[in-house]
Structures are given as C-alpha cells and as structure tokens.
C-alpha positions as CSV (number, residue, x, y, z in Angstrom):
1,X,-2.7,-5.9,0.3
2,X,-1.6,-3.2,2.8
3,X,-2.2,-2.0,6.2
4,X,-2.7,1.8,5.6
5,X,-3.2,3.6,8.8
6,X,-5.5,7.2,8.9
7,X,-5.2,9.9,11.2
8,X,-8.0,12.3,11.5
9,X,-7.1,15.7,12.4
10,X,-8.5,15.4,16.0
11,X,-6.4,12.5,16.2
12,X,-8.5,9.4,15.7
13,X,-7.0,6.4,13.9
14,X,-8.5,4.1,11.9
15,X,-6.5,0.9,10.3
16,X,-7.8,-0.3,7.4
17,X,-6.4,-3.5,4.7
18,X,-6.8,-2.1,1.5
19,X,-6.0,-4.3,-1.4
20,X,-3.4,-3.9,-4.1
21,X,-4.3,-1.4,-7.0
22,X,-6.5,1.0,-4.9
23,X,-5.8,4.3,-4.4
24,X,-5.5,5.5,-0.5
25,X,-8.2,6.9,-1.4
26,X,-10.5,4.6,-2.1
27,X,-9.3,2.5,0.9
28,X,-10.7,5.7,3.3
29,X,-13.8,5.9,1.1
30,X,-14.5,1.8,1.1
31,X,-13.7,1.4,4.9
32,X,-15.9,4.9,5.9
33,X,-13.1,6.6,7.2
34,X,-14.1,10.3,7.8
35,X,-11.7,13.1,6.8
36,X,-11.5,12.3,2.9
37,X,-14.5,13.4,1.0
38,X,-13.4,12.5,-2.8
39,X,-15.9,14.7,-4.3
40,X,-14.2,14.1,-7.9
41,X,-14.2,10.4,-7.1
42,X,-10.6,9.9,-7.9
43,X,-10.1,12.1,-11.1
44,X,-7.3,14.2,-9.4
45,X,-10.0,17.7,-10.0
46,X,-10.9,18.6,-6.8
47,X,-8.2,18.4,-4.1
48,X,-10.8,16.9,-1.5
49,X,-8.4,13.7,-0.5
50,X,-5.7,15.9,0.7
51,X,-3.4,14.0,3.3
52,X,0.0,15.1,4.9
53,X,2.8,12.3,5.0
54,X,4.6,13.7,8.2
55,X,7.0,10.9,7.8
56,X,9.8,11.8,5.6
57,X,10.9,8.3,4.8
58,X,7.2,7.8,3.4
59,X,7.2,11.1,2.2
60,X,10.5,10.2,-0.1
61,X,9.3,6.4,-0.7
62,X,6.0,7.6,-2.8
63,X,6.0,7.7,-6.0
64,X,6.9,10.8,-7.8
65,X,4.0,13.3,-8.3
66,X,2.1,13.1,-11.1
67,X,1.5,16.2,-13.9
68,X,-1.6,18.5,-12.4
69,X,-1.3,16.9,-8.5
70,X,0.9,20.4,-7.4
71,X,-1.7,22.1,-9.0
72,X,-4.6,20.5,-7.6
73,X,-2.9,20.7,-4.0
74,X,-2.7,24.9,-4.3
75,X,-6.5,24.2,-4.2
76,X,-6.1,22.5,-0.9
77,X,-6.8,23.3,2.5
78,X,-3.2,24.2,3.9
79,X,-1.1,22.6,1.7
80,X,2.2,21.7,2.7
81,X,5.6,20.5,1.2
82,X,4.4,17.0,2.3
83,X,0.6,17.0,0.9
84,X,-0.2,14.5,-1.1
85,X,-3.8,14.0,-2.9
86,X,-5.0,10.2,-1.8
87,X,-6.0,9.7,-4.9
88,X,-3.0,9.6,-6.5
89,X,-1.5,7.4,-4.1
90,X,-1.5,3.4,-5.6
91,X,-1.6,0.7,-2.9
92,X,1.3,-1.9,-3.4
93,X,3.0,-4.0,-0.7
94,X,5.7,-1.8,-0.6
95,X,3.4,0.8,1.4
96,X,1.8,-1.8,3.8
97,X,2.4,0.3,7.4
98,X,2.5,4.3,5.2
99,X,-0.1,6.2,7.9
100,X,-1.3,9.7,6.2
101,X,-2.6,12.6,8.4
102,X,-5.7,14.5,7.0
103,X,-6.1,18.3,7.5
104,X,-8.3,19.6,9.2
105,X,-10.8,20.1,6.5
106,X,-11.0,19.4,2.8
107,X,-12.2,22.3,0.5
C-alpha cells in the first residue's frame, strides 16, 4: 500500500492509502477525490486522468510510458513534459509519498 498524495489545481490536498495494484487513478476515483474524472474508466482512451509530476525525482522514478499514453496526453488539457495519465500509473511501495498535481481541468 501507498500513501499517494493529490493536489487539486486550486491547491487542495487530499491523502489517500491506496493499495498495491491500483492505478493512481483508481485511488482518486475510490477515495472521491475531485480533479480526475476517468471517463474511459482506466482504458488509457480518453486523457481525463491527466496529472503533472512536478517532481523530477518522481517524474524519472515512474515507469517508462507505455505505447498510445503520449498520444492520449496531446488530447489533454495543457500537457506538459511531466504529464502523466493516472491511469497508467501502478501503485507499488516503491511510490508510497509520489504526490501528482491535476490541471486545471480534464477534457
């Protein structure tokens, strides 16, 4: 289990334990933390689970993108070089303490 931590974009954070296996995503979506709609539900179509990792250690201990995510993130609402889509983003031990930063809207 990890300790994720989620920053709206007016600055409200929410801490929430979600358990090994999850996506980021679903941790936001199970603990009704606003800012990450999911509309595809996980199936990395829709680009509505857009976060920025402003940390570059995080940002370089993530996994490596998958096929499609750049893609997907083009769809986003201001992508930068340090989106991510949630969904995409496995929860291990090795990111208890990551904290991700959501825009200020999804499309």
């Amino acid at each position: 289990m990890a300790k994720i931590k989620y920053i709206e974009f007016n600055g409200t954070e929410h801490e929430a334990d979600v358990a090994n296996g999850l996506s980021v995503m679903e941790g936001a979506i199970q603990n009704d933390i606003p800012g990450i709609d999911a509309d595809c539900g996980g199936g990395m179509s829709c680009a509505t689970c857009h976060v920025y990792i402003n940390d570059d250690e995080w940002f370089k201990k993530l996994p490596e993108k998958e096929m499609g995510e750049d893609d997907m993130l083009d769809q986003a609402f201001e992508p930068k070089s340090n989106s991510r889509l949630s969904c995409q983003l496995i929860v291990s031990d090795d990111l208890d303490g990551l904290t991700v930063h959501m825009p200020e809207k999804q499309v």
